[in-house]
N, C-alpha and C positions, 0 to 999 in steps of 0.2 A: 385073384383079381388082377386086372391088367392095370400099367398106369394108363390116365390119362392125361395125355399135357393141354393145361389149358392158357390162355394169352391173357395177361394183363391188358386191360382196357381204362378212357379213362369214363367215370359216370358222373356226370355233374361238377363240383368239388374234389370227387376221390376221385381211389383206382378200385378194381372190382373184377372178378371172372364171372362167365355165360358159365354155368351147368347145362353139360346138354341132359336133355328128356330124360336116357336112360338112367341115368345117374339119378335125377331125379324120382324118375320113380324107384331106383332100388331103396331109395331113402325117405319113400312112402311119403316125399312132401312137393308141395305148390305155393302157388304165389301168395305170399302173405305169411307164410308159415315161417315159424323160427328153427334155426339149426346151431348147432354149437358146433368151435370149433376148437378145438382140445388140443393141447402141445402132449406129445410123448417123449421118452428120452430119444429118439432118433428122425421124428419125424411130426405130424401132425393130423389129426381125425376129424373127419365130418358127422357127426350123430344127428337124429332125428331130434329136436326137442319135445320131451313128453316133461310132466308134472312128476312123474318119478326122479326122472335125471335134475328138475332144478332142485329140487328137494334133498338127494344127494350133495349137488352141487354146497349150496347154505349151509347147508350140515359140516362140508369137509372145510368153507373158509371161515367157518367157527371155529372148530377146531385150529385150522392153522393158525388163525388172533389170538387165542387162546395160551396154547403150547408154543409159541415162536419160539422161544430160547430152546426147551426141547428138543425140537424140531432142527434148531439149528446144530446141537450137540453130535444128535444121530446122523447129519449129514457129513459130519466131518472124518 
């Protein structure tokens, strides 16, 4: 997939990027719909919001309250 650069703009109070069309439809969503946007270790992802992903989502920041110390161990 190609990049695409898109321009900081400001909307209201924020700041905020135009998706163009395509993108949007590769990402099966429109206006009103919600999307997630997810940190990777090198970069950052746009996913579709479905009820499966928030549902993972709770799941995994349970876990991480949970296990913090853990989690902090295996990080080091």
């Amino acid at each position: 997939m190609a990049a695409t650069a898109l321009k900081i703009i400001s909307i209201s109070n924020s700041l905020g990027v135009i998706l163009p069309k395509d993108i949007l439809s590769q990402l099966q969503v429109e206006k009103g719909d919600k999307i997630f946007l997810s940190d990777t270790p090198d970069s950052f992802r746009i996913s579709r919001h479905t009820d499966e992903l928030e549902k993972d989502q709770a799941l995994a920041e349970t876990i991480i309250r949970r296990r913090r110390t853990a989690l902090r161990e295996l990080a080091k």
